[in-house]
mmCIF file of the N, C-alpha and C atoms, coordinates in Angstrom:
data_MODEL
# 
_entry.id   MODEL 
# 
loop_
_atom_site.group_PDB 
_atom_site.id 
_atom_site.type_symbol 
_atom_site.label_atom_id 
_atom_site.label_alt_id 
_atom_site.label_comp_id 
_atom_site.label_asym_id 
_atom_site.label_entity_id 
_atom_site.label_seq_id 
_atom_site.pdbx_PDB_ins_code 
_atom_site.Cartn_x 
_atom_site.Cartn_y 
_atom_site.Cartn_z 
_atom_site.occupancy 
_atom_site.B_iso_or_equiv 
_atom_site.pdbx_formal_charge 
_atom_site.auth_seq_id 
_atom_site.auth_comp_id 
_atom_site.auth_asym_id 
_atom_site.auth_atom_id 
_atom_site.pdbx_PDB_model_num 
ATOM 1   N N  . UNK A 1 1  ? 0.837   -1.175  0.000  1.00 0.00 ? 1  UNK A N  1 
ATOM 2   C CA . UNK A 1 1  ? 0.000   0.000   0.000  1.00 0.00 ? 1  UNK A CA 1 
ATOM 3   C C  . UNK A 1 1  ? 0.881   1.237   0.000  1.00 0.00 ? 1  UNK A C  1 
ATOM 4   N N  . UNK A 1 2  ? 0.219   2.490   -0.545 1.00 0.00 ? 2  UNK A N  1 
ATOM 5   C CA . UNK A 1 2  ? 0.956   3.205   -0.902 1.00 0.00 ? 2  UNK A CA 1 
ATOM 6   C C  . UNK A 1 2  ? 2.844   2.912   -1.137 1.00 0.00 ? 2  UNK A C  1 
ATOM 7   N N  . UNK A 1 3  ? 2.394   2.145   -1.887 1.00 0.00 ? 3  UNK A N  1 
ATOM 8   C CA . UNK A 1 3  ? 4.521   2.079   -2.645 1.00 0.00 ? 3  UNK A CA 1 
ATOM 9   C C  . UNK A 1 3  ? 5.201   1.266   -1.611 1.00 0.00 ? 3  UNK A C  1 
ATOM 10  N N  . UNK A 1 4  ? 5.121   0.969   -0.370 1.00 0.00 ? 4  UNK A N  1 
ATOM 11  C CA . UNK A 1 4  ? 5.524   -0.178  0.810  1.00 0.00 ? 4  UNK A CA 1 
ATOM 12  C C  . UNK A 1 4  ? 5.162   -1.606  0.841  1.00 0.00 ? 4  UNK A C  1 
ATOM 13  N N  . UNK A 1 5  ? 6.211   -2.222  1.027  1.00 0.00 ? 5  UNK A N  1 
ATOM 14  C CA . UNK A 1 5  ? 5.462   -4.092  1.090  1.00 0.00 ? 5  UNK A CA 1 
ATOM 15  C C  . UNK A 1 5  ? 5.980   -3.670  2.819  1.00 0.00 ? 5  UNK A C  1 
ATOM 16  N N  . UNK A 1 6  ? 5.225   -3.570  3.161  1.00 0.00 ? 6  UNK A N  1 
ATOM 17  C CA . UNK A 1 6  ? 5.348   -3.279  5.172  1.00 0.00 ? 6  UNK A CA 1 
ATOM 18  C C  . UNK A 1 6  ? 3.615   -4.254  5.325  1.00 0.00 ? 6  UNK A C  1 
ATOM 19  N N  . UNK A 1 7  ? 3.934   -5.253  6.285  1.00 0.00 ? 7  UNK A N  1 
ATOM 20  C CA . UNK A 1 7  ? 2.700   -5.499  6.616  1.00 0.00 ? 7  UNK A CA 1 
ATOM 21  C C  . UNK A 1 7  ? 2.373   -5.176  7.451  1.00 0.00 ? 7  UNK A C  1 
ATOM 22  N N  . UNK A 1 8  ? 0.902   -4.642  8.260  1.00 0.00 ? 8  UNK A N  1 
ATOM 23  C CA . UNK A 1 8  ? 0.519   -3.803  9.032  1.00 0.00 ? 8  UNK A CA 1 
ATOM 24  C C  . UNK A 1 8  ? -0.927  -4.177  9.134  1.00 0.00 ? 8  UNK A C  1 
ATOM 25  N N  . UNK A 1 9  ? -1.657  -3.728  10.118 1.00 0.00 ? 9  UNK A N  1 
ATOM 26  C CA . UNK A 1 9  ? -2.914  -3.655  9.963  1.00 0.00 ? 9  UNK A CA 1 
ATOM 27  C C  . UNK A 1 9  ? -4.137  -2.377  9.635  1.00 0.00 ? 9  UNK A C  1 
ATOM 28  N N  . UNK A 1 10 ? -4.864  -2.506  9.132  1.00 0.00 ? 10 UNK A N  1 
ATOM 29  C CA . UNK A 1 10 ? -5.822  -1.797  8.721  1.00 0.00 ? 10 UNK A CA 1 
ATOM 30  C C  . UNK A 1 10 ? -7.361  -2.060  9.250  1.00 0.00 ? 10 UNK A C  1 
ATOM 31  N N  . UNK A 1 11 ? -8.214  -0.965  9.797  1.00 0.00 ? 11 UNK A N  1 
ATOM 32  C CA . UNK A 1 11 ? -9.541  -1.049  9.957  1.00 0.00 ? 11 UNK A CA 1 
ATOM 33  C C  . UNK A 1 11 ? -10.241 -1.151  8.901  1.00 0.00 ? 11 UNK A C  1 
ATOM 34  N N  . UNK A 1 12 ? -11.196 -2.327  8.774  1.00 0.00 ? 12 UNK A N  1 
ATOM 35  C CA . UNK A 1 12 ? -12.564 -1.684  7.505  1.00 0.00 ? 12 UNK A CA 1 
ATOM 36  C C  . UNK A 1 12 ? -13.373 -1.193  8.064  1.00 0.00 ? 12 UNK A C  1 
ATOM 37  N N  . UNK A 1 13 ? -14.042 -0.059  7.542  1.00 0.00 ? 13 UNK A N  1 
ATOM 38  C CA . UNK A 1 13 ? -15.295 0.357   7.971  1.00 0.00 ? 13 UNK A CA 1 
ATOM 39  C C  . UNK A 1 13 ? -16.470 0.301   7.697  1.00 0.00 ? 13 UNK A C  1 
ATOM 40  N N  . UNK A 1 14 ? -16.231 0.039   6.242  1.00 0.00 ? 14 UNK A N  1 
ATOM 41  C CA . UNK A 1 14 ? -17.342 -0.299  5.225  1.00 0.00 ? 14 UNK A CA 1 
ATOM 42  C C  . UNK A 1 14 ? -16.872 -1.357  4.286  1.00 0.00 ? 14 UNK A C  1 
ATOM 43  N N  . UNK A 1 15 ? -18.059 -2.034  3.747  1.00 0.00 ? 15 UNK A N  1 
ATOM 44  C CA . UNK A 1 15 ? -17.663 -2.768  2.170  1.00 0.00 ? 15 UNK A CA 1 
ATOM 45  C C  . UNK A 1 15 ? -19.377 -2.244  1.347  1.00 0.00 ? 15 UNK A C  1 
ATOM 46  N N  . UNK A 1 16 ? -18.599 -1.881  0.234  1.00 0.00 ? 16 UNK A N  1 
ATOM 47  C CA . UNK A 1 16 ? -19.554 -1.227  -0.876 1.00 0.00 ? 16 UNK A CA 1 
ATOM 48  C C  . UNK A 1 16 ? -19.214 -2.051  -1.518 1.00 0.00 ? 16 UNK A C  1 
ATOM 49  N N  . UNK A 1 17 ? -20.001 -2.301  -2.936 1.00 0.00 ? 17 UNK A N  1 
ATOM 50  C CA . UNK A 1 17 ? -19.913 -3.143  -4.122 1.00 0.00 ? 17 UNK A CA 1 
ATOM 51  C C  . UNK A 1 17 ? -18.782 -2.565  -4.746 1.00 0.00 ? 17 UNK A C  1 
ATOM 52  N N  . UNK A 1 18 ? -18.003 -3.746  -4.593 1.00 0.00 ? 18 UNK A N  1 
ATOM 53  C CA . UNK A 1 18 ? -16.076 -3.606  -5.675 1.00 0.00 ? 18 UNK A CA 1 
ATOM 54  C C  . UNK A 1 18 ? -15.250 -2.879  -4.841 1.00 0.00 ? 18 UNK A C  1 
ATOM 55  N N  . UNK A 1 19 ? -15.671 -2.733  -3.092 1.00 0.00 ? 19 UNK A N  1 
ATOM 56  C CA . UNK A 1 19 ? -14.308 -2.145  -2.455 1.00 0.00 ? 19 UNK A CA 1 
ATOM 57  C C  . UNK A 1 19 ? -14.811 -2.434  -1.463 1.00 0.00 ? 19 UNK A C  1 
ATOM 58  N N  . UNK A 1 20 ? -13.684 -1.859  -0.346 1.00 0.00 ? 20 UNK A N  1 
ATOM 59  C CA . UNK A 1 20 ? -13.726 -1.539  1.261  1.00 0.00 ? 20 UNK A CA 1 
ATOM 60  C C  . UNK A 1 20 ? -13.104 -0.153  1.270  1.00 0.00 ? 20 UNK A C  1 
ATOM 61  N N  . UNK A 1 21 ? -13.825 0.103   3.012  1.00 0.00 ? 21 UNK A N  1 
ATOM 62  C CA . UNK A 1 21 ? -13.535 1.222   3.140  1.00 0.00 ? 21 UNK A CA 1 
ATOM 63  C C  . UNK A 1 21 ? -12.614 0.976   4.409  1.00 0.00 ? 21 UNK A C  1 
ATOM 64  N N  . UNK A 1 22 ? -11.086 1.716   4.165  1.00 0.00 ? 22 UNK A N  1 
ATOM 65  C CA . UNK A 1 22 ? -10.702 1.578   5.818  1.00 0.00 ? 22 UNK A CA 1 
ATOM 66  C C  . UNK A 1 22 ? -9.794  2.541   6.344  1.00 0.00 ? 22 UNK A C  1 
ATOM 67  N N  . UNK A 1 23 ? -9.487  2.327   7.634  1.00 0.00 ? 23 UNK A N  1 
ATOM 68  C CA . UNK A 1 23 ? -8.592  3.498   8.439  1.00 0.00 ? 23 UNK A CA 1 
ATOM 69  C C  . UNK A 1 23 ? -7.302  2.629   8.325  1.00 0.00 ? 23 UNK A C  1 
ATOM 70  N N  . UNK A 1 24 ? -5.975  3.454   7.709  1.00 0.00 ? 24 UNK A N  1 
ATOM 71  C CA . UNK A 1 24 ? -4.753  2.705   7.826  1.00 0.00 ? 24 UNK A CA 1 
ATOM 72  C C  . UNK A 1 24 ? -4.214  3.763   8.737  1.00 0.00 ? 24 UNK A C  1 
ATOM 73  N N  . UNK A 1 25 ? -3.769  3.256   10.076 1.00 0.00 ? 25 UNK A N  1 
ATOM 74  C CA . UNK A 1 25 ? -3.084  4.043   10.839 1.00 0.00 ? 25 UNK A CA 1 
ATOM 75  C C  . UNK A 1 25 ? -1.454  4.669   10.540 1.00 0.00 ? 25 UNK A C  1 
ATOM 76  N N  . UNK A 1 26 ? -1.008  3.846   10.030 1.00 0.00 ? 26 UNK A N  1 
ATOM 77  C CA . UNK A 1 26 ? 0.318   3.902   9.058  1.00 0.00 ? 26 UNK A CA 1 
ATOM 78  C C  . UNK A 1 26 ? 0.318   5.177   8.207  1.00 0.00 ? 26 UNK A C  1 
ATOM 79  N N  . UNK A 1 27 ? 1.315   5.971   8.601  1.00 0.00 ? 27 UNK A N  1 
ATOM 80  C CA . UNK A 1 27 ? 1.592   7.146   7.371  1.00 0.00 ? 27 UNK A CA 1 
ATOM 81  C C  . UNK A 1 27 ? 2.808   7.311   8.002  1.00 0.00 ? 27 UNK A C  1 
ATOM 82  N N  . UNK A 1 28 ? 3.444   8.134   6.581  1.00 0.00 ? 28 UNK A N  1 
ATOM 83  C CA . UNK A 1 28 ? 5.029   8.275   6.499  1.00 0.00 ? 28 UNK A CA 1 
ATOM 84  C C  . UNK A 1 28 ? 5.502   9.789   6.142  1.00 0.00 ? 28 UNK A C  1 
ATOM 85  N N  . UNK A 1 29 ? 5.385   10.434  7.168  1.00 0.00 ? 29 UNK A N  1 
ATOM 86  C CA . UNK A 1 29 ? 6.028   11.585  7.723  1.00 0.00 ? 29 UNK A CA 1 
ATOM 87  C C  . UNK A 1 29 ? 7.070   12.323  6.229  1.00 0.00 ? 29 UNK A C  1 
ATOM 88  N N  . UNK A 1 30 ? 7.777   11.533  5.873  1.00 0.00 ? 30 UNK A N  1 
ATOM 89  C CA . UNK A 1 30 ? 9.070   11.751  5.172  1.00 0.00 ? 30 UNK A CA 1 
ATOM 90  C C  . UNK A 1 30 ? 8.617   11.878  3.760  1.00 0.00 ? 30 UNK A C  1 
ATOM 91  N N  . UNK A 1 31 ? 7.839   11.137  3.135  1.00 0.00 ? 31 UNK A N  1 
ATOM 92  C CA . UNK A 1 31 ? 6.734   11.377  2.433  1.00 0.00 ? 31 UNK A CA 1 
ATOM 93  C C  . UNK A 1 31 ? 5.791   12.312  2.153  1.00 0.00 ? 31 UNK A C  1 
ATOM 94  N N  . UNK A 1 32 ? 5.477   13.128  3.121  1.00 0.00 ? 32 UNK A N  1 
ATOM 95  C CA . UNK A 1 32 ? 4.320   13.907  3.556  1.00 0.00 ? 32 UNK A CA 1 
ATOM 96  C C  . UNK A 1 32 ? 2.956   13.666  3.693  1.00 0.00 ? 32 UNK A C  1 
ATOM 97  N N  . UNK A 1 33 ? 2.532   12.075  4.019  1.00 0.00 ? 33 UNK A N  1 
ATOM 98  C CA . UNK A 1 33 ? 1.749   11.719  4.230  1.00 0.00 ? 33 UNK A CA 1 
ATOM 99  C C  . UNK A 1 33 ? 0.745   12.188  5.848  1.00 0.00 ? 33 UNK A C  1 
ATOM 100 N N  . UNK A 1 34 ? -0.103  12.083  6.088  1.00 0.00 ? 34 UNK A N  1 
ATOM 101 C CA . UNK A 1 34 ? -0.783  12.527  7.315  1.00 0.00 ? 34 UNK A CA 1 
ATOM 102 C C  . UNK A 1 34 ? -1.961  11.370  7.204  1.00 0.00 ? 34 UNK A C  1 
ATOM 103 N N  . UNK A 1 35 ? -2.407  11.762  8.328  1.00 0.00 ? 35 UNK A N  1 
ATOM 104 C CA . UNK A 1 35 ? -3.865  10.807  8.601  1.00 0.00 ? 35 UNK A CA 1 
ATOM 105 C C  . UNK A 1 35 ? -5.130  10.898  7.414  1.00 0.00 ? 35 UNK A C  1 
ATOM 106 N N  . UNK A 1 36 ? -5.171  11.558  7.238  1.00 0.00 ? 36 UNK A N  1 
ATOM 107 C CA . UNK A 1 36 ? -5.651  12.421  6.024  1.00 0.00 ? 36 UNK A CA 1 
ATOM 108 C C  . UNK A 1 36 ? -5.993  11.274  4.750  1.00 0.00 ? 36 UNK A C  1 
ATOM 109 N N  . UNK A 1 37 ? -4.708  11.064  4.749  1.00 0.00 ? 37 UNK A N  1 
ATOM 110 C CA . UNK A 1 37 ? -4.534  10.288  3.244  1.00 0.00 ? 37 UNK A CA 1 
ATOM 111 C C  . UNK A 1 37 ? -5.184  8.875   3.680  1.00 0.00 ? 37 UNK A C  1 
ATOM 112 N N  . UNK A 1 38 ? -5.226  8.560   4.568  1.00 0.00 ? 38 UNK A N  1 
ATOM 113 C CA . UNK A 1 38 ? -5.744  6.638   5.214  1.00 0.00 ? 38 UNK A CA 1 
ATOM 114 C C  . UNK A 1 38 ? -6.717  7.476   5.646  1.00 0.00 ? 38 UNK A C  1 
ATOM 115 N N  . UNK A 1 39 ? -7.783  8.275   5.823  1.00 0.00 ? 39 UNK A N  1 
ATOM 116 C CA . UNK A 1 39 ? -8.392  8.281   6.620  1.00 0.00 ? 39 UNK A CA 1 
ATOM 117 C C  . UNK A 1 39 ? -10.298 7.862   5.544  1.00 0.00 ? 39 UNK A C  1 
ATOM 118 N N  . UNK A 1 40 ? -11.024 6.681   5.760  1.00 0.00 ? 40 UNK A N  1 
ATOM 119 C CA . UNK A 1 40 ? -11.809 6.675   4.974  1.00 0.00 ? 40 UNK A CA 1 
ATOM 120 C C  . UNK A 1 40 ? -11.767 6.480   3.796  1.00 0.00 ? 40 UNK A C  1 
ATOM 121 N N  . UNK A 1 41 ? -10.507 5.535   3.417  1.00 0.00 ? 41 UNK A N  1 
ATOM 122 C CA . UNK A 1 41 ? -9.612  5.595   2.194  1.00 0.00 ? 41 UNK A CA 1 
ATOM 123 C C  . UNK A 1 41 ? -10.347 4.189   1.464  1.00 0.00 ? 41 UNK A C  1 
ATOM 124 N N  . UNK A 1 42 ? -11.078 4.514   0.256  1.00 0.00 ? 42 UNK A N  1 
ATOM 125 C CA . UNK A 1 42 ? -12.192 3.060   -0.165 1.00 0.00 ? 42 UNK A CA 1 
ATOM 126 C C  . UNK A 1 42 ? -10.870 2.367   -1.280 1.00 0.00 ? 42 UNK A C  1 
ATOM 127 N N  . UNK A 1 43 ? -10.614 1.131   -1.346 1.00 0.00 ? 43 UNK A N  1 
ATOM 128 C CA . UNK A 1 43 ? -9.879  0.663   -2.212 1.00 0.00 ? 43 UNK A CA 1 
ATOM 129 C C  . UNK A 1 43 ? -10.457 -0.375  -2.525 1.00 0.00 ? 43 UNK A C  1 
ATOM 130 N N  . UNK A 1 44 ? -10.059 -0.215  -4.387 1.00 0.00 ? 44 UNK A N  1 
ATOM 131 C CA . UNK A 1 44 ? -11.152 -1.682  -4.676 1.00 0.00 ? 44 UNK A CA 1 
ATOM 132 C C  . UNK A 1 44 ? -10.826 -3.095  -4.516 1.00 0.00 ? 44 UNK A C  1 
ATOM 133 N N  . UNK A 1 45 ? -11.626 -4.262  -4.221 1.00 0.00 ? 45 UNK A N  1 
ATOM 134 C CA . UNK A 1 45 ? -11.325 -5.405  -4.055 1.00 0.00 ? 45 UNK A CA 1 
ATOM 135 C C  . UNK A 1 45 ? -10.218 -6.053  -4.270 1.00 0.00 ? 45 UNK A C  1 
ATOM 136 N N  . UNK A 1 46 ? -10.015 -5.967  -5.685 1.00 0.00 ? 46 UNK A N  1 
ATOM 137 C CA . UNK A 1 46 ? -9.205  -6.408  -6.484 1.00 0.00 ? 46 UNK A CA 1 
ATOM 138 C C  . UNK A 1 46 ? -7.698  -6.144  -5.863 1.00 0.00 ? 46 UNK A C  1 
ATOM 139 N N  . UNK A 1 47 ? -7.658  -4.492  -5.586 1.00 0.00 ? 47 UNK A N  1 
ATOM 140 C CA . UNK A 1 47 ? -6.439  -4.116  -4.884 1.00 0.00 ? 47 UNK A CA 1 
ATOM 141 C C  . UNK A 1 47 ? -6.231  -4.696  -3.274 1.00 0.00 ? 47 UNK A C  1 
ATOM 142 N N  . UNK A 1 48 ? -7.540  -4.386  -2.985 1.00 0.00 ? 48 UNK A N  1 
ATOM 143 C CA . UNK A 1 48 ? -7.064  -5.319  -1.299 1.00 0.00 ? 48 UNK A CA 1 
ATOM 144 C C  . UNK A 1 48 ? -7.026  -6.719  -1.009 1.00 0.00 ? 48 UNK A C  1 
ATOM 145 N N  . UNK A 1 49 ? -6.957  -7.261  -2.090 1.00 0.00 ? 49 UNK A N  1 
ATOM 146 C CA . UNK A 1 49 ? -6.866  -8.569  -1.617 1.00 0.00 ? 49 UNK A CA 1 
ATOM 147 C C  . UNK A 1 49 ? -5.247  -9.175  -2.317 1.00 0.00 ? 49 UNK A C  1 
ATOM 148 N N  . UNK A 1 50 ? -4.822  -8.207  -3.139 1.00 0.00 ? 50 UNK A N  1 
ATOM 149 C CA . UNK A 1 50 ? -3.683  -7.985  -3.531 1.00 0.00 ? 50 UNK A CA 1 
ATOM 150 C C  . UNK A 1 50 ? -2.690  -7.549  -2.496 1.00 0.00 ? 50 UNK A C  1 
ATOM 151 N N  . UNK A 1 51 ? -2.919  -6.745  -1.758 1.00 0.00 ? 51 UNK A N  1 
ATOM 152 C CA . UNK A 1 51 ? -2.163  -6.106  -0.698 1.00 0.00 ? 51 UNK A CA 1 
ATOM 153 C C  . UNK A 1 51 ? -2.230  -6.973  0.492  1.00 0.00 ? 51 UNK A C  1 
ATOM 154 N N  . UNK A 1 52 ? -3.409  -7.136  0.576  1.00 0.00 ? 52 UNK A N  1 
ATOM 155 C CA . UNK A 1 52 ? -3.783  -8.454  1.577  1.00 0.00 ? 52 UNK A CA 1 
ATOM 156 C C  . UNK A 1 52 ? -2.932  -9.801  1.682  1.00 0.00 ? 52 UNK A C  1 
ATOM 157 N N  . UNK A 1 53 ? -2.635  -9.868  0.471  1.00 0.00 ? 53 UNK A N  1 
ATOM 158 C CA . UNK A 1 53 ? -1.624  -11.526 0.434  1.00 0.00 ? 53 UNK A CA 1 
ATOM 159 C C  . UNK A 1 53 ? -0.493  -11.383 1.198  1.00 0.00 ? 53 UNK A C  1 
ATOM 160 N N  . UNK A 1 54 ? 0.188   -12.157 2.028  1.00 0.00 ? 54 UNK A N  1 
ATOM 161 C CA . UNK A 1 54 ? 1.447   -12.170 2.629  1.00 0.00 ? 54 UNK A CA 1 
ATOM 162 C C  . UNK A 1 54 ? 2.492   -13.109 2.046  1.00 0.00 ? 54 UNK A C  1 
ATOM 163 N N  . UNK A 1 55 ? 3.543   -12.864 1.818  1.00 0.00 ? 55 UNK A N  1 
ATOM 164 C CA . UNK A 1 55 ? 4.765   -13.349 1.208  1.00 0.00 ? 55 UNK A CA 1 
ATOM 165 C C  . UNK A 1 55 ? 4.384   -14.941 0.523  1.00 0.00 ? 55 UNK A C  1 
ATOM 166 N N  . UNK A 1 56 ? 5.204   -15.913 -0.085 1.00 0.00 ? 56 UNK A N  1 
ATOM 167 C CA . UNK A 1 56 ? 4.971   -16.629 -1.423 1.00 0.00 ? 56 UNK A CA 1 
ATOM 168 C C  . UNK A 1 56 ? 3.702   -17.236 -0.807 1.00 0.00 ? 56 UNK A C  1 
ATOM 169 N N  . UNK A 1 57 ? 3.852   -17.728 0.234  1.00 0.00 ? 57 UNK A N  1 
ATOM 170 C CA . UNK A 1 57 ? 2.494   -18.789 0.255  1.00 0.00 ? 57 UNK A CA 1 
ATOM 171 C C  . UNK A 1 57 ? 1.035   -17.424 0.195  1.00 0.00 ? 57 UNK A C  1 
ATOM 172 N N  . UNK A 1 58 ? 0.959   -16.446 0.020  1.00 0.00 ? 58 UNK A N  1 
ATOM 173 C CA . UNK A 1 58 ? -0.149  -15.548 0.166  1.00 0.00 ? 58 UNK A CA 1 
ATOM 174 C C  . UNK A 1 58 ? -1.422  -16.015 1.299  1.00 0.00 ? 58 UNK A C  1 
ATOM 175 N N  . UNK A 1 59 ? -0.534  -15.753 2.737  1.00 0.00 ? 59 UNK A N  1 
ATOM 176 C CA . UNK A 1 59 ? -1.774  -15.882 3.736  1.00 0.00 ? 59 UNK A CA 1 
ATOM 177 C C  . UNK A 1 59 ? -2.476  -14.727 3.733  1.00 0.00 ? 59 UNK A C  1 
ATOM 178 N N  . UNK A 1 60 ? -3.309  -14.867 4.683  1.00 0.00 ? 60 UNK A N  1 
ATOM 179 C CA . UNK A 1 60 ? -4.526  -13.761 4.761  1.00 0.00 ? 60 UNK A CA 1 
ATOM 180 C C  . UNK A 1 60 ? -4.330  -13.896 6.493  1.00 0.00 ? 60 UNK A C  1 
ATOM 181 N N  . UNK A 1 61 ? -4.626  -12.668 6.970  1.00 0.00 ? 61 UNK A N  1 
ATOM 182 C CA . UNK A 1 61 ? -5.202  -12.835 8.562  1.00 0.00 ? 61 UNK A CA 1 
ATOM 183 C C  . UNK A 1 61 ? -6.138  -11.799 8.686  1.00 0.00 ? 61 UNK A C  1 
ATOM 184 N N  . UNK A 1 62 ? -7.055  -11.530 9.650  1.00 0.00 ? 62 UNK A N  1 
ATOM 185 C CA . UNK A 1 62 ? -8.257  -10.525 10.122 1.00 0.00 ? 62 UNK A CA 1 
ATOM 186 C C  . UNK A 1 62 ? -8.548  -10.711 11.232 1.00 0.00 ? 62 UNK A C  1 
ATOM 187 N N  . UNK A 1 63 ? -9.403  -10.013 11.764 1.00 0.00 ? 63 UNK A N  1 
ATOM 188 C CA . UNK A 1 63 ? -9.880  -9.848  13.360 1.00 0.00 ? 63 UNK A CA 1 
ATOM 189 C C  . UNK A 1 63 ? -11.496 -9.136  12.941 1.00 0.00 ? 63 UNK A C  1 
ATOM 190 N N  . UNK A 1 64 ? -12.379 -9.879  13.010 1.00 0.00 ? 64 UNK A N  1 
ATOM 191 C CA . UNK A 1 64 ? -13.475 -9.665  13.090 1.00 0.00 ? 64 UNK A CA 1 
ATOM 192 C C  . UNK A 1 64 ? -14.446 -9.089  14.064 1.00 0.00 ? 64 UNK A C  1 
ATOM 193 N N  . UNK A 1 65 ? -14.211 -7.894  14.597 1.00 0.00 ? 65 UNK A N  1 
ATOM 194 C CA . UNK A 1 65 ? -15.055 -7.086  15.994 1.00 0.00 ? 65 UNK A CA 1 
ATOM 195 C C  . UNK A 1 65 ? -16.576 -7.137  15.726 1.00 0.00 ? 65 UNK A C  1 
ATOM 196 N N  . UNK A 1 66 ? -17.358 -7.630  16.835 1.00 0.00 ? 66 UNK A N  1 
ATOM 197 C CA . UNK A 1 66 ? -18.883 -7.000  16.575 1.00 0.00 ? 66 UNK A CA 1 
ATOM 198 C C  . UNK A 1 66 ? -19.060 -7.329  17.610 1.00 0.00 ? 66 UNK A C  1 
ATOM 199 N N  . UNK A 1 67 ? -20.375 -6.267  18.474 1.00 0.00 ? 67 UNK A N  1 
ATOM 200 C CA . UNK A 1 67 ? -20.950 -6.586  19.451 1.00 0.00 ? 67 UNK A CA 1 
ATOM 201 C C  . UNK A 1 67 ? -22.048 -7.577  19.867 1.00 0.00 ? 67 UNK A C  1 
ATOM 202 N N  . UNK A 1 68 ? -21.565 -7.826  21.104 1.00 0.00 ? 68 UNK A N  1 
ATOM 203 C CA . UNK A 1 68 ? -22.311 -9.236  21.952 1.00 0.00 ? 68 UNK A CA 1 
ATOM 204 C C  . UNK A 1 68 ? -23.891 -9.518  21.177 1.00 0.00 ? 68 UNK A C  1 
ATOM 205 N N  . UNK A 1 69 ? -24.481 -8.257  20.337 1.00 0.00 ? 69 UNK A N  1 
ATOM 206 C CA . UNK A 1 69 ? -26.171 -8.739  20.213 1.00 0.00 ? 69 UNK A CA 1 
ATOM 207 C C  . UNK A 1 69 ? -25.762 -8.900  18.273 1.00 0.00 ? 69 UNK A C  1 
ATOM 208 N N  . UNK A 1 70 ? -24.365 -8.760  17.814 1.00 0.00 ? 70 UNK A N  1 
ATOM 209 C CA . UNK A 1 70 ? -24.367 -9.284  16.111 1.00 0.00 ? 70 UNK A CA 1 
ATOM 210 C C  . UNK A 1 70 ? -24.147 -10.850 16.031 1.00 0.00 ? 70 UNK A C  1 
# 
């Protein structure tokens, strides 16, 4: 994501048809990046599940939050 193979985590906030929406806490100062740029940032499927893959074997991991009555 943005030009980095850094793995990290990311919030979704939403999924719309052909993306997600999420908060990447990650920004790079040196760059001139700010919160700004991750903040509500929708990327399409295709790309996050691309970014999503982890090294040759392409794992996946997530953390699924919802409250006690979902």
């Amino acid at each position: 994501m943005l030009g980095f193979a850094v793995p990290h985590w990311v919030l979704c906030h939403a999924a719309v048809p052909g993306a997600v929406v999420i908060e990447d806490p990650w920004t790079n100062d040196t760059t001139g990046d700010t919160w700004v740029d991750a903040h509500l940032l929708p990327v399409p499927d295709s790309a996050f599940d691309e970014m999503s893959a982890m090294e040759k074997d392409r794992y996946r991991a997530a953390v699924n939050i919802r409250t006690p009555q979902e």
